[in-house]
C-alpha positions as CSV (number, residue, x, y, z in Angstrom):
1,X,-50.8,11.0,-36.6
2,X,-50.6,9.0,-34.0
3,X,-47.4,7.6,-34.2
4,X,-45.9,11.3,-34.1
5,X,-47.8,12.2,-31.1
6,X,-46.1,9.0,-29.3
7,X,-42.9,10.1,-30.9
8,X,-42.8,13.5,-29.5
9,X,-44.2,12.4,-26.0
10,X,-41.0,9.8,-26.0
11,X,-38.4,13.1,-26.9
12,X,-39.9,15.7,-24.4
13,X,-39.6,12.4,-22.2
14,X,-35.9,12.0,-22.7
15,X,-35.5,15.9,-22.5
16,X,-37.0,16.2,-19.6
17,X,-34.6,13.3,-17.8
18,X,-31.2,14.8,-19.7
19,X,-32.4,18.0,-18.3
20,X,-32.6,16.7,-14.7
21,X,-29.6,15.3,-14.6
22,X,-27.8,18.5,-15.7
23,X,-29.9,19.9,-12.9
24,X,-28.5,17.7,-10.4
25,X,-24.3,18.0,-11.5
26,X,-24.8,21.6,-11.1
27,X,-26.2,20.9,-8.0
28,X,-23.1,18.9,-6.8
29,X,-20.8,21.3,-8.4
30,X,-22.1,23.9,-6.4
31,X,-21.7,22.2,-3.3
């Protein structure tokens, strides 16, 4: 049980950055 709570903290982890970054090149698009 765990080791699948670590797992899905790690993915929502690396969501959450991926999901930043496509926030910030639509930023610069924008511009």
């Amino acid at each position: 049980m765990r080791a699948l709570r670590v797992e899905k903290v790690t993915v929502n982890i690396g969501v959450g950055e991926a999901g930043e970054k496509l926030v910030k090149a639509q930023k610069v698009l924008e511009m």
